[in-house]
C-alpha positions in Angstrom: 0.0 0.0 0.0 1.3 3.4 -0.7 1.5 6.3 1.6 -1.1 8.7 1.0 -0.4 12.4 1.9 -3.4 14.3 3.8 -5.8 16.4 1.3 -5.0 20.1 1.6 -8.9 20.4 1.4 -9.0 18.3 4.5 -11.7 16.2 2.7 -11.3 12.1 2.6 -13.5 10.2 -0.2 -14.2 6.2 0.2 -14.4 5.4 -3.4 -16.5 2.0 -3.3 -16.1 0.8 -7.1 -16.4 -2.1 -8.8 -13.3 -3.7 -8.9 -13.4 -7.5 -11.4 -12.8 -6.0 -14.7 -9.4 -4.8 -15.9 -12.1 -1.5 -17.4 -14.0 -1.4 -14.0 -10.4 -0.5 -12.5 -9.4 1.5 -14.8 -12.4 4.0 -14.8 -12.4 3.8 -11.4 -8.8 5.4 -11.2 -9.4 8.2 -13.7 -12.5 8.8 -11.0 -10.0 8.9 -8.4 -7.9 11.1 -10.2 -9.9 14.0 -10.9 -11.3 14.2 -7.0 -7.4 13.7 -6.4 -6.6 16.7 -8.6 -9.0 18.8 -6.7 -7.3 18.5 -3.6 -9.4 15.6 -1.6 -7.7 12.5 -0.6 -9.4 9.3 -2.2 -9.5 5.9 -0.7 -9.6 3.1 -3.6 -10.0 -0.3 -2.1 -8.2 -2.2 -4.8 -5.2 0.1 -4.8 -5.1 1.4 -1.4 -6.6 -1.6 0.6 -6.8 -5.4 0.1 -7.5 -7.1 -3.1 -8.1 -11.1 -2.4 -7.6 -12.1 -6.0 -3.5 -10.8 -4.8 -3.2 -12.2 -1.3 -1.9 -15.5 -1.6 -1.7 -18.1 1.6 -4.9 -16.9 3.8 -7.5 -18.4 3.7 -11.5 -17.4 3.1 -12.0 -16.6 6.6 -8.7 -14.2 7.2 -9.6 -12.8 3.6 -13.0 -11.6 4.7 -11.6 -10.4 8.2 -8.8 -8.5 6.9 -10.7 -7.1 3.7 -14.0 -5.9 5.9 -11.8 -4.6 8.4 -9.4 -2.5 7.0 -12.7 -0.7 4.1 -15.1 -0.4 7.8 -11.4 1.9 9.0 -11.8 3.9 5.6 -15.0 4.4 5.8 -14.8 5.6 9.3 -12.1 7.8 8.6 -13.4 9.4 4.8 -15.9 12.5 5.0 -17.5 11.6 1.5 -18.5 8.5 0.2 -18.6 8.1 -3.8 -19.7 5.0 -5.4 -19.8 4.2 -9.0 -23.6 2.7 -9.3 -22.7 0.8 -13.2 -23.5 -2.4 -13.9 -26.6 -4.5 -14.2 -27.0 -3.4 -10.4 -24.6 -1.9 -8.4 -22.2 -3.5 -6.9 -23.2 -5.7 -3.6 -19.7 -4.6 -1.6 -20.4 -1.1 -3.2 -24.5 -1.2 -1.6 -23.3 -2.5 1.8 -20.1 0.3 2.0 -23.2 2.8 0.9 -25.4 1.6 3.9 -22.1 2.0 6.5 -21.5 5.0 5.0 -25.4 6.5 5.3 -25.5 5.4 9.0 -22.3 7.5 9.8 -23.7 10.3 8.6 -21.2 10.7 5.4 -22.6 12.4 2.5 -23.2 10.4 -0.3 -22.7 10.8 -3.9 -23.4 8.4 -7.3 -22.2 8.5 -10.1 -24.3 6.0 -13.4 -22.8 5.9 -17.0 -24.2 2.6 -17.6 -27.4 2.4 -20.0 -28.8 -1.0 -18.8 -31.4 -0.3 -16.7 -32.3 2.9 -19.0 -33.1 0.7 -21.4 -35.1 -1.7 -19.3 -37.4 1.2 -18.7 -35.9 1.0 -14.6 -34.2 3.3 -12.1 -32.2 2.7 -9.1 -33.4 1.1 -6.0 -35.1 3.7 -3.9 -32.5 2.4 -0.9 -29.5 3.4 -3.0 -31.1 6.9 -4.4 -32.2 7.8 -1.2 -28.5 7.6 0.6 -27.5 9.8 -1.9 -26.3 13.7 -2.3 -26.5 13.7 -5.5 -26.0 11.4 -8.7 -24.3 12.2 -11.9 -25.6 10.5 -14.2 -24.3 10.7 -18.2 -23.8 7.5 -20.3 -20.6 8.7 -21.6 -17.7 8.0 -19.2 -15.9 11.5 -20.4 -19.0 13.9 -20.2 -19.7 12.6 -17.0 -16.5 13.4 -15.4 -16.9 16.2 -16.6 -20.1 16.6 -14.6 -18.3 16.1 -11.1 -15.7 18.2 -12.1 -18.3 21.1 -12.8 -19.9 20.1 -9.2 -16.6 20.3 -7.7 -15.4 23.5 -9.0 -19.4 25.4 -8.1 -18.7 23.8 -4.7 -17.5 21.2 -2.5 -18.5 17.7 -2.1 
């Protein structure tokens, strides 16, 4: 794990992505790296924390233990959670870091690029929406960083 400087904006972010697709990580980083750029330390499980598909000689049990422990610390610590809500449905480690997250009191933001439930004529779960701040929502991965980036620079998370 690297060393991560404190934000000069005093602001921590939990990023809760998906993280099982060589493209899930890699959006997820260029997510990370514009909140990074605007000054707000950003926690990213799979580079920052534990990734189990990488730790070699534990087994299932001391996977879980260390895993939950050490993203329950982050999202203790973080001021902000922000979860990328792609995919069929979100993703299930995502929903449950959302529900910590809510019952701390963190504020709460979405972010949806993915057209599959558009098309299905659905929307979110009303127990995702309603933990939210805000959701950006674009279905083009560029515009929609743009989006946040607007957010960010009209105000803070």
């Amino acid at each position: 794990m690297k060393q991560k400087l404190p934000s000069p904006n005093g602001k921590r972010i939990y990023l809760a992505t998906p993280m099982f697709s060589a493209m899930e990580k890699e959006y997820g980083l260029k997510v990370a790296n514009l909140l990074e750029s605007h000054g707000y330390e950003v926690f990213v499980p799979f580079r920052d924390g534990y990734e189990a598909a990488h730790l070699e000689g534990k087994s299932e049990d001391e996977l879980v233990a260390m895993i939950f422990a050490k993203d329950i610390e982050e999202i203790k610590k973080a001021d902000i959670l922000f979860m990328l809500l792609d995919g069929r449905a979100p993703d299930e480690g995502g929903c449950v870091e959302l529900g910590v997250a809510y019952t701390l009191g963190k504020r709460c933001y979405g972010f949806k690029t993915d057209t599959r439930t558009v098309e299905m004529s659905l929307d979110l779960n009303p127990m995702i929406t309603g933990c939210m701040t805000k959701i950006f929502k674009d279905f083009d991965g560029g515009t929609a960083l743009k989006l946040v980036e607007e957010y960010i620079l009209k105000q803070d998370l």
